[in-house]
C-alpha positions as CSV (number, residue, x, y, z in Angstrom):
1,X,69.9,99.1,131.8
2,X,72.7,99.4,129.2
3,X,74.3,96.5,127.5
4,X,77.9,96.2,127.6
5,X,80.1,93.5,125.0
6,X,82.8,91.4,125.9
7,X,86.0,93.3,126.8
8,X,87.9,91.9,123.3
9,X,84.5,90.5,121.4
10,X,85.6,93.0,118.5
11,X,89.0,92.1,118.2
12,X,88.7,88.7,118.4
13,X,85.5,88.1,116.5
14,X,86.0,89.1,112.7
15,X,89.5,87.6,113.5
16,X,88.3,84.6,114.0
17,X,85.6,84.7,111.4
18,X,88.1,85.6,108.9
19,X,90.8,83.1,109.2
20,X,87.7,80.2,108.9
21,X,86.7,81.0,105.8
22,X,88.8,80.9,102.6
23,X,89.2,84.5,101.9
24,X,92.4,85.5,103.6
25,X,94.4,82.8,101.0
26,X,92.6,83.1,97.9
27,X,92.4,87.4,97.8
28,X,96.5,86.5,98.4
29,X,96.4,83.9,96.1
30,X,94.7,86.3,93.6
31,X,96.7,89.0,94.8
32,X,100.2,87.4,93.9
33,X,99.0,86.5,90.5
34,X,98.2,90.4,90.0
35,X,101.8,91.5,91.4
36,X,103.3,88.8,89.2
37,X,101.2,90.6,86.6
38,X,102.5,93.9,84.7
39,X,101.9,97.2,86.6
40,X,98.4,98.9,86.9
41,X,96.7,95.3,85.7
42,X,94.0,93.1,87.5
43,X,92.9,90.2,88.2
44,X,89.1,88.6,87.9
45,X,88.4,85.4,89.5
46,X,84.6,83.8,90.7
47,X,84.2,81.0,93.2
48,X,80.8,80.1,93.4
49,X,78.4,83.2,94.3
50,X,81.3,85.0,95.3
51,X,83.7,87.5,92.2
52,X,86.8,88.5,93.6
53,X,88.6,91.4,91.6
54,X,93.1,92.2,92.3
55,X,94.9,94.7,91.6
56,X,98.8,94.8,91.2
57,X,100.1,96.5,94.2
58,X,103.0,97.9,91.8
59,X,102.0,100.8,89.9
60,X,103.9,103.0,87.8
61,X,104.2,106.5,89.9
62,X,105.7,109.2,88.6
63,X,108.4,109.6,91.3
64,X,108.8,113.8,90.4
65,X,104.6,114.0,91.5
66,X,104.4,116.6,93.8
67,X,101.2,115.5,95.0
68,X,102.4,112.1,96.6
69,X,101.2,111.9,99.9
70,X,99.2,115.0,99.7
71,X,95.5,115.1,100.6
72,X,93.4,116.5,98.2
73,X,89.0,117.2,97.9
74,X,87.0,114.7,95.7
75,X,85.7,117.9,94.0
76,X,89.3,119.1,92.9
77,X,89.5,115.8,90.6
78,X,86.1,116.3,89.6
79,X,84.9,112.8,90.5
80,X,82.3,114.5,93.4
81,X,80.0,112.3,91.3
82,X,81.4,108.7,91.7
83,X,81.4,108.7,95.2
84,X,78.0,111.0,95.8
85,X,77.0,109.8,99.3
86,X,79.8,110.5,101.3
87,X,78.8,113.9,102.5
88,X,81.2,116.2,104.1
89,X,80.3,117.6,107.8
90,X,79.3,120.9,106.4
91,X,82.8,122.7,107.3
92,X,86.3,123.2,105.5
93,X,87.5,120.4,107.9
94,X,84.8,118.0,107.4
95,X,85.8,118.0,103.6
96,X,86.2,114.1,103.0
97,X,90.0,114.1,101.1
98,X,92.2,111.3,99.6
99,X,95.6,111.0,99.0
100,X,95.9,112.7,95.4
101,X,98.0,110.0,93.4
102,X,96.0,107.3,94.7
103,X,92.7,108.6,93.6
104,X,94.7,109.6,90.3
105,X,95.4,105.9,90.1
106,X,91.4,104.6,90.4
107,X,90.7,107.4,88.2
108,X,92.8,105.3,85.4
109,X,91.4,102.3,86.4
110,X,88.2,103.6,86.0
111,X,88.2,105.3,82.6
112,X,89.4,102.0,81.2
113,X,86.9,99.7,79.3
114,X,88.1,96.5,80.3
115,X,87.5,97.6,84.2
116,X,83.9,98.8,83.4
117,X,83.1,95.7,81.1
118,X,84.2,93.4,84.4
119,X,82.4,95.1,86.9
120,X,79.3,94.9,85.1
121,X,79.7,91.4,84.7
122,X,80.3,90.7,88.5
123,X,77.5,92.9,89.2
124,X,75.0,91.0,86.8
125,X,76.5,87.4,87.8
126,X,77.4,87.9,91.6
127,X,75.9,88.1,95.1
128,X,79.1,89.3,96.8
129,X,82.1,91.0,95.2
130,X,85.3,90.5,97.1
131,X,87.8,93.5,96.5
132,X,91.2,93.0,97.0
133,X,95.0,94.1,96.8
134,X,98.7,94.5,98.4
135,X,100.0,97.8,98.9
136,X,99.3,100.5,96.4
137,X,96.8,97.8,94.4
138,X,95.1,97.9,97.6
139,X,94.4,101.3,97.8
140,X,93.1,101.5,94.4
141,X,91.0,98.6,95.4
142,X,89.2,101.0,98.8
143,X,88.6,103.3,96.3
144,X,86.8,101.0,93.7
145,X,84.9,99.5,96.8
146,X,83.8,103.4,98.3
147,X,82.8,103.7,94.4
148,X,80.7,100.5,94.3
149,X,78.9,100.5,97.8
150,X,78.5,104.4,96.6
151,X,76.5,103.0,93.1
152,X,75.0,100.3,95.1
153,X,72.9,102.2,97.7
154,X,72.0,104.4,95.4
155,X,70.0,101.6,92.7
156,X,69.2,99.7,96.4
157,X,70.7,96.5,95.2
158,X,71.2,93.9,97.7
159,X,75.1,92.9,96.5
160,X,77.6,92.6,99.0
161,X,81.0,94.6,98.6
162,X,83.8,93.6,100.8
163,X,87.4,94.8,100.3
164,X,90.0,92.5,101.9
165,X,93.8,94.3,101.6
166,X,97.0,93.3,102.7
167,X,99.3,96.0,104.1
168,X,97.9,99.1,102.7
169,X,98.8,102.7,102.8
170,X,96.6,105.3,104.8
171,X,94.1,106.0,102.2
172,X,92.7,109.1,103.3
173,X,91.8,111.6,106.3
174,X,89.2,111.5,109.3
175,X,86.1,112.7,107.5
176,X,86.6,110.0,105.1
177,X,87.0,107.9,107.8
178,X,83.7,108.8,109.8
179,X,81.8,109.2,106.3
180,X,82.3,105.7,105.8
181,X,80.7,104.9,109.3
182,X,77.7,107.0,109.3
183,X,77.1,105.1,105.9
184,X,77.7,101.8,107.8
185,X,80.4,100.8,105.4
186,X,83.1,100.1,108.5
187,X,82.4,96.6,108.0
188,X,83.1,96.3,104.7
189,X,86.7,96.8,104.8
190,X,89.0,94.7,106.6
191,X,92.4,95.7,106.1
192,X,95.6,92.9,107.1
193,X,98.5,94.0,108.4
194,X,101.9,92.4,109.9
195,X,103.4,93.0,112.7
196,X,106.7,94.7,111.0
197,X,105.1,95.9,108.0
198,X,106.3,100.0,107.4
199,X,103.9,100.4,104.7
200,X,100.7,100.9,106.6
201,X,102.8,103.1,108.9
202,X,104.2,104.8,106.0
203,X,101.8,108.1,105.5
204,X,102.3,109.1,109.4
205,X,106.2,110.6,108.5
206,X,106.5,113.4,105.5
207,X,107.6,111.0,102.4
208,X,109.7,114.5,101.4
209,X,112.0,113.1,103.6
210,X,111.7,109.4,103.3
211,X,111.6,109.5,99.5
212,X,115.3,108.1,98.6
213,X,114.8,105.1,100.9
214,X,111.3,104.6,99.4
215,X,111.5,104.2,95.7
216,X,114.7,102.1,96.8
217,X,112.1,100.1,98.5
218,X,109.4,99.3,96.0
219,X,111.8,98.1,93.5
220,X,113.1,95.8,96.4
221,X,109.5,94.3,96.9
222,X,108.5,94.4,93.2
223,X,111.7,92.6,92.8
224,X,111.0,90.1,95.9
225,X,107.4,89.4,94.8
226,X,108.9,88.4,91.3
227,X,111.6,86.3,91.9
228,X,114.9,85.7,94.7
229,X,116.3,88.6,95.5
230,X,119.0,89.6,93.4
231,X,122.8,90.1,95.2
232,X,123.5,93.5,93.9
233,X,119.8,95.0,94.8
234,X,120.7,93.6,98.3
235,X,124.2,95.7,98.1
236,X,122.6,98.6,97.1
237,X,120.0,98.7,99.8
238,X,123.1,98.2,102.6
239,X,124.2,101.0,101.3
240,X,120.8,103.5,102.2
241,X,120.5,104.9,105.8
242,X,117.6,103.1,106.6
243,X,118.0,103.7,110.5
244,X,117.0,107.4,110.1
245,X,114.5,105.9,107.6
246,X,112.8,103.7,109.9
247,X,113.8,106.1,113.2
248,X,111.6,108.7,111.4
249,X,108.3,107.0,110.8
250,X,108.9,105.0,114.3
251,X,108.9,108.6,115.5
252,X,106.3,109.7,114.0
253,X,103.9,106.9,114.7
254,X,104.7,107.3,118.5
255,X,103.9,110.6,118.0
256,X,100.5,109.8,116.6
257,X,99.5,107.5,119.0
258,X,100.5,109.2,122.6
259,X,99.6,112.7,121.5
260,X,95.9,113.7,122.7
261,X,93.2,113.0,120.8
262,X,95.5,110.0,118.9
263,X,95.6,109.7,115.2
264,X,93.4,113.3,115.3
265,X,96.6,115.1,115.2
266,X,97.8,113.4,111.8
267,X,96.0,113.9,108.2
268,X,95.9,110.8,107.5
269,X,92.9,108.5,109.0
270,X,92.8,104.3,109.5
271,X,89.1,103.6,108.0
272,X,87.2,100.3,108.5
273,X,88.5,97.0,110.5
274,X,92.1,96.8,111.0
275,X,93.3,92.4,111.0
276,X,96.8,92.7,113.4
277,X,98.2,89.8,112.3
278,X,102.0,87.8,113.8
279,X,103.2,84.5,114.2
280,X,101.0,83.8,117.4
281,X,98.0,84.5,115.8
282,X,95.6,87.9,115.3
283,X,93.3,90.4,116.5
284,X,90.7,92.7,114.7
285,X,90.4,96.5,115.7
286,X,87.8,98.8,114.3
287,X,88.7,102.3,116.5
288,X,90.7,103.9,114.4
289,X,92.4,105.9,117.8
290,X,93.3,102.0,118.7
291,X,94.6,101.3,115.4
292,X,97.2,103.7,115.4
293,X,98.2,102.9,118.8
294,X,98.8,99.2,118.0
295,X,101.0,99.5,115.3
296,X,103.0,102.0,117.7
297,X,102.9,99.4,119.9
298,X,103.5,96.3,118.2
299,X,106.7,98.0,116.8
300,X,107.8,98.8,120.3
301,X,107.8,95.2,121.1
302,X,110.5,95.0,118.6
303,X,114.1,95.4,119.4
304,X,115.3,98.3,118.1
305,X,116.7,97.5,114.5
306,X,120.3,98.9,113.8
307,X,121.7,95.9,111.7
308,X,120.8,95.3,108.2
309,X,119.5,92.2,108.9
310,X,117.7,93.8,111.5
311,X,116.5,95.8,108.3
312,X,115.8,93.1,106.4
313,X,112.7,91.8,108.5
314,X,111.4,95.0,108.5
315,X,111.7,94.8,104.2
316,X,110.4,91.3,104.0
317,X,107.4,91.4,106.2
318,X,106.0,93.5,103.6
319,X,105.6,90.1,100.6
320,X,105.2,87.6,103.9
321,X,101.2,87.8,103.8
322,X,101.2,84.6,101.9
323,X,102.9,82.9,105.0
324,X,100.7,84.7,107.6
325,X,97.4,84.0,105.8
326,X,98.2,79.9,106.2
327,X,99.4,80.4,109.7
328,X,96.5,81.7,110.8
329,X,94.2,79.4,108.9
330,X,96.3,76.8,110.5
331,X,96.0,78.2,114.0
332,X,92.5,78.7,113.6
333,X,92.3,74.6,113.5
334,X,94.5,74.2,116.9
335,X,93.1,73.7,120.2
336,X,94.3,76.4,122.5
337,X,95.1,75.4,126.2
338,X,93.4,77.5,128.8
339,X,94.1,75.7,131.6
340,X,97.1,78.3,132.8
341,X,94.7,81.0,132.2
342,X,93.1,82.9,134.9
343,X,89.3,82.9,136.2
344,X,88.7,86.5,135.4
345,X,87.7,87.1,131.9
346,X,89.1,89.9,131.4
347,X,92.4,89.0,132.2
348,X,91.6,85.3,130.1
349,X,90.7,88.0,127.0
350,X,93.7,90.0,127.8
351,X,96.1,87.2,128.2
352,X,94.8,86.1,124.8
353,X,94.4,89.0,122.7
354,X,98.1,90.2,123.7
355,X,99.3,86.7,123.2
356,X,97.7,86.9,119.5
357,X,99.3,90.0,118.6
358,X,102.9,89.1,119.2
359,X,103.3,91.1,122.2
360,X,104.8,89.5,125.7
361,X,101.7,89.4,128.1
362,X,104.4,89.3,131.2
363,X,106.3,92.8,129.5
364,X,104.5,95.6,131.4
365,X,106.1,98.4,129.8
366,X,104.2,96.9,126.9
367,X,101.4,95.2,127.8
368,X,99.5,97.7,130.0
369,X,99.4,100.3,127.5
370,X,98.5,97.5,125.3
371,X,95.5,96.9,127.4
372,X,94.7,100.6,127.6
373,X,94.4,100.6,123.7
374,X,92.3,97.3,123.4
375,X,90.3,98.7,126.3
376,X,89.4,101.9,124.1
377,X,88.0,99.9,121.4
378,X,85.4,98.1,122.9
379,X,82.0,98.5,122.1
380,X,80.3,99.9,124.9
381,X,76.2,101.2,126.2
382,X,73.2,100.7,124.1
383,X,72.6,99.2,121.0
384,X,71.6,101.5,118.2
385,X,67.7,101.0,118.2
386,X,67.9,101.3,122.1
387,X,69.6,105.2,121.8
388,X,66.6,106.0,118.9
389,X,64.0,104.5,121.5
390,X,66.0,106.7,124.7
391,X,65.6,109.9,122.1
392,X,62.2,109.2,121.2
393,X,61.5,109.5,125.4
394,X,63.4,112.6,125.6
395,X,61.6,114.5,122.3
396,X,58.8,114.0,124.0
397,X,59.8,115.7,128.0
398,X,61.4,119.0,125.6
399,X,58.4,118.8,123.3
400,X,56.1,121.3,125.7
401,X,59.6,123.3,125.4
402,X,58.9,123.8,121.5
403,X,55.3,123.9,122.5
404,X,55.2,127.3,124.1
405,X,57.9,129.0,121.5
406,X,55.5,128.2,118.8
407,X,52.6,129.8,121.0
408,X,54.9,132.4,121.5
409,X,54.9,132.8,117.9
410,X,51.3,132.0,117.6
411,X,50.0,135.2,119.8
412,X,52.7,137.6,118.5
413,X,52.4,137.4,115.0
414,X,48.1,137.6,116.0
415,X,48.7,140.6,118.2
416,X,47.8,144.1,116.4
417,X,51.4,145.8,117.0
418,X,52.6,143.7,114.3
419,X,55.8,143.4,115.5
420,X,56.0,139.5,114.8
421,X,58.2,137.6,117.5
422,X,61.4,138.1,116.5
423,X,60.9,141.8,117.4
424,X,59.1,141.3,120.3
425,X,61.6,138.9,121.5
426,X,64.6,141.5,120.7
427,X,62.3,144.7,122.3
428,X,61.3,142.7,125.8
429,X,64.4,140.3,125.7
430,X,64.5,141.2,129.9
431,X,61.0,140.4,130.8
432,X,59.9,137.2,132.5
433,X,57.9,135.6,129.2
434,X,61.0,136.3,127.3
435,X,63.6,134.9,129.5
436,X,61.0,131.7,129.5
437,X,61.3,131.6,125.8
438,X,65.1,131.7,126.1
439,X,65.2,129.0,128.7
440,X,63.2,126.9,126.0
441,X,65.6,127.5,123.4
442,X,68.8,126.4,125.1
443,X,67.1,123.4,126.2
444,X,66.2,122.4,122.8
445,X,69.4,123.4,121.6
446,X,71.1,121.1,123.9
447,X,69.2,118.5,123.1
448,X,69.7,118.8,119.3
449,X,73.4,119.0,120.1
450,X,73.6,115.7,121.8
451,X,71.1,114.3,118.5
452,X,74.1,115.4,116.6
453,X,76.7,113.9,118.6
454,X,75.0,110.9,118.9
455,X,75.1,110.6,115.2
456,X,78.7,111.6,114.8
457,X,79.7,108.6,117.3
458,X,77.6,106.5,115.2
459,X,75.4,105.4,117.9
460,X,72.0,105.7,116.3
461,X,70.6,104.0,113.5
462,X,71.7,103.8,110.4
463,X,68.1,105.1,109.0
464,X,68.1,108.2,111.8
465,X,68.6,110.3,109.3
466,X,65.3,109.3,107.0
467,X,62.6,108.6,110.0
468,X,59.8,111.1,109.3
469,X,59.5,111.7,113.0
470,X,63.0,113.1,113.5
471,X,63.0,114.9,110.1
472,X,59.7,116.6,111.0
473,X,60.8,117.3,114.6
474,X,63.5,119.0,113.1
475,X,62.1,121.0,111.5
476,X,60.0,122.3,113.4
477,X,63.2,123.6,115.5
478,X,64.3,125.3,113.1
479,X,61.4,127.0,111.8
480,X,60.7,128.0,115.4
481,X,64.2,128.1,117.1
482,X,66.9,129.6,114.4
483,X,64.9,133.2,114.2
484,X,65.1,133.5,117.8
485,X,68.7,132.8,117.5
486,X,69.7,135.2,115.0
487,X,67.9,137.4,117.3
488,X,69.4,136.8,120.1
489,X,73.3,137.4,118.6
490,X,71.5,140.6,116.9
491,X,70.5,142.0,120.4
492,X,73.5,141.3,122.1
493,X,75.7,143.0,119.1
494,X,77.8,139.8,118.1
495,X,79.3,139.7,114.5
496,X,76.5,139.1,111.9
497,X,78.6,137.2,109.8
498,X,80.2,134.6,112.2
499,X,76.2,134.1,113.5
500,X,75.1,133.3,110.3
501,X,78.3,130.5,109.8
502,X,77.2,129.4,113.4
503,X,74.3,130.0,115.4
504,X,75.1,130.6,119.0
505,X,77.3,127.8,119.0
506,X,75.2,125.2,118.6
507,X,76.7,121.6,116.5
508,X,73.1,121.7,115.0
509,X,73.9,124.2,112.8
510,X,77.7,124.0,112.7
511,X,77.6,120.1,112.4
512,X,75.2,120.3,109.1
513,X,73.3,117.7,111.3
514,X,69.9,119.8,110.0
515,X,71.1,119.8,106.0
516,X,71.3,116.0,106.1
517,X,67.7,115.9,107.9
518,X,66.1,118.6,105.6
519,X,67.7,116.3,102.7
520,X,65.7,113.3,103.5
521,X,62.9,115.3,103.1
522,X,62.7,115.5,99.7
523,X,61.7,111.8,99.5
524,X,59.1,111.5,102.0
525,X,55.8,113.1,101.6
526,X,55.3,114.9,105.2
527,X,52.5,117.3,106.1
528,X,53.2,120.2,108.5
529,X,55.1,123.5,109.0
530,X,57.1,124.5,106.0
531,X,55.6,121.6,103.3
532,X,55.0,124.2,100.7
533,X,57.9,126.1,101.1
534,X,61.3,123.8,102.2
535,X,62.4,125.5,105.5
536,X,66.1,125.6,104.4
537,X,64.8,128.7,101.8
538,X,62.5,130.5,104.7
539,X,65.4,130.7,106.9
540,X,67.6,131.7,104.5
541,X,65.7,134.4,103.5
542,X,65.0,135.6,107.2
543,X,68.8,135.5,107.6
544,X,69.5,137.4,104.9
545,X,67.1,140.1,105.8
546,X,68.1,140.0,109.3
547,X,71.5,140.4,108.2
548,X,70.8,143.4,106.6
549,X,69.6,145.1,109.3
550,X,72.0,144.3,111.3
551,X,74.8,145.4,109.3
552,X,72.7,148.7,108.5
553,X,72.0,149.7,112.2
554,X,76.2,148.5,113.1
555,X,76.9,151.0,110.6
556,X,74.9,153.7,112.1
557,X,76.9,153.0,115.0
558,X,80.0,153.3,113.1
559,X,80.9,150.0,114.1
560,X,80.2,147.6,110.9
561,X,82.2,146.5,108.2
562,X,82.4,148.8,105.1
């Protein structure tokens, strides 16, 4: 029987861990010391067990860099090597990419000595290391924790990393984001975000045409952060158009979250916990699909801005995490009523959760597809170690399947026509044993397939990928299965080169689900098919001398490539 969580259990539950515990005010409270601070600077602080690290969140960016809000590969920086475990998806689009003058920034950061010398300390001294920053600091601040959790797994240290932020910028795209998951690293980064604040929804427009309004605007907040605001940089900023400013990423955040497949659609990704926060109170989102839709809707509940005081809230919002971090602390002490609310619990939760977010429970237009989005989040079937346990059950009813292959294999490559069973597959593909074999092959394949998409969704465990049993099972298909495949495509005169990218379609091979298997290897001793000789190199060579063929007989035909 599966096991279903409360309707709003993750959205209310690291809300309300959060705002009981001191680390929403003192990251701010370190935070404003840090944008007080000069630019690109930090700020080290320890309470008990616990070192919390700042950075400014106004940095010095060249304003003429072409590469702002451009998304660029870890490799092209040639910092692969700092963050070494989050693999790509084995495809051009599973490349994990950053925004390029962000990761430009932590690059500074990092070469400095005085950064290097203080995290060694806090790694020598501390249990936990609490990561924070406000706007751009905080994106330098996801970077340095991706950097550290990176470092940590690899020495297997026990330290905690947790990176707290207050209205950051889209950091990256969805491969970063889903990197960070298969790693279980969602939980270690919570970012907060008001209900008005444009910065978070900032990356979803093109800042080609935002960029006059923009530069206007960080002065403004590295102004407000510092001191009153002055009259004349209140003149100059009635003078902007900020209704096509703020028309244009309202636009384009709308767009992102009602077009299918939500935030898919944009380059830029939401990774790890998102903490909605308003005057009513707060909700906690970790489905990055759901993110994006709350901060379309949460700006919808807003009356359309036209004034420039309208404006105004929409600029301020941005330096009010200081005021939202006590409200909530406060709230978190009062007694809610619930005697209005109704018996059902998921209306109670949705009453609640709406109610927290600062949008009007009664306001259908709202509030339904409000539901909708809290809906998608929720956390729903097994538990990890139940799906590993399910699997384990259904290896074993498609085991006879891999069975009788590999005495396929067995009696062919014994018979004395020596024509192995690749050939024999290819010469009798028609007959009855044949068309068994085949049978056996797409039924394995679709069982590795739904493996892979298991792992994608991040419902197995987060060992999967090192259990001996699945990294030996896995092997054993592809010794046996992706021959018979290549095959296959070679029989029925498909394009040798696009079967060797993908073989007949399956995500096993596409996915790089069986790279990240055959990479565990390498640290467990197993015995078996293929221990003195890694399977990744026999098939490789059988593919490339398959290939061959098959590009000499398409020749023949006239047919290949020259």
């Amino acid at each position: 029987m599966e096991v279903e969580s409360s309707p709003f259990e993750s959205s209310e539950m690291l809300a309300s861990f959060l705002a009981s515990t001191p680390f929403l005010e003192e990251s701010w409270r370190l935070c404003s010391f840090a944008n007080s601070a000069k630019p690109r600077s930090f700020v080290a602080d320890q309470h008990g067990e616990i070192g919390y690290l700042a950075f400014s969140g106004f940095q010095v960016i060249d304003r003429s860099e072409p590469s702002r809000g451009t998304l660029v590969a870890l490799d092209e920086f040639r910092c692969e090597q700092l963050f070494s475990l989050l693999e790509c998806d084995g495809d051009s689009k599973g490349t994990v990419k950053v925004d390029a003058g962000f990761l430009r920034l932590f690059l500074e950061f990092h070469k400095r000595r005085d950064f290097q010398r203080q995290i060694q300390e806090f790694l020598g001294k501390f249990k936990m290391i609490i990561l924070t920053g406000h706007s751009y600091g905080a994106t330098t601040a996801s970077l340095t924790a991706l950097w550290l959790l990176s470092y940590l797994q690899s020495i297997v240290s026990p330290i905690s990393v947790l990176c707290l932020t207050f209205g950051t910028p889209l950091l990256g795209n969805e491969s970063l984001c889903r990197a960070i998951l298969r790693k279980r690293w969602g939980g270690s980064f919570c970012n907060v975000v008001s209900k008005l604040d444009v910065v978070p929804r900032l990356f979803f427009a093109p800042l080609t045409s935002l960029t006059p309004q923009l530069d206007l605007l960080l002065q403004f907040w590295q102004v407000a952060m510092a001191s009153p605001i002055l009259d004349q940089f209140v003149e100059e900023l009635r003078k902007q158009n900020f209704d096509e400013f703020f028309g244009n990423i309202k636009d384009c955040v709308r767009d992102a979250a009602q077009s299918e497949g939500g935030a898919k659609n944009s380059l830029y990704w939401p990774l790890g916990s998102y903490l909605f926060c308003s005057e009513e109170g707060a909700i906690c989102l970790d489905n990055a699909a759901s993110v994006v839709k709350m901060m379309h809707l949460m700006l919808e509940a807003v009356s359309p801005a036209s004034s420039y005081e309208d404006h105004l809230k929409f600029f301020q919002d941005h330096t009010k995490y200081g005021y939202y971090t006590k409200l909530l602390s406060l709230q978190f002490l009062k007694r809610i009523n619930i005697n209005s609310l109704s018996e059902s619990s998921y209306e109670a939760g949705a009453f609640l959760t709406l109610q927290s977010s600062g949008i009007d429970p009664q306001d259908n237009n709202i509030s339904e597809p409000a539901k909708d989005c809290l809906q998608m989040a929720r956390h729903m079937g097994r538990a990890p170690n139940l799906n590993n346990a399910h699997l384990a059950l259904r290896l074993s009813k498609i085991t006879p399947c891999r069975a009788q292959i590999e005495w396929y294999k067995v009696r062919r490559d014994e018979s004395g026509d020596q024509l192995g069973y690749c050939d024999t597959f290819k010469k009798f593909a028609a007959s009855r044993r044949e068309s068994l074999m085949d049978m056996n092959l797409f039924r394995l394949g679709a069982f590795w397939d739904e493996v892979i998409r298991m792992a994608a969704r991040n419902k197995l465990s987060h060992d999967f990928h090192s259990r001996s049993k699945w990294i030996n099972a896995s092997q054993f298909y592809m010794l046996l299965a992706k021959p018979l495949e290549i095959t296959r495509l070679c029989t029925r005169r498909r394009d040798i080169t696009s079967s060797m990218e993908g073989i007949g379609g399956s995500k096993f091979w596409k996915d790089g689900g069986i790279r990240r298997l055959l990479l565990q290897r390498k640290k467990i001793t197993t015995e078996g098919v293929g221990a003195n000789m890694p399977a990744s190199l026999k098939i490789l060579c059988f593919g490339r001398e398959w290939r061959g063929k098959g590009l000499a007989q398409e020749r023949q035909r006239g047919k290949g490539p020259e």
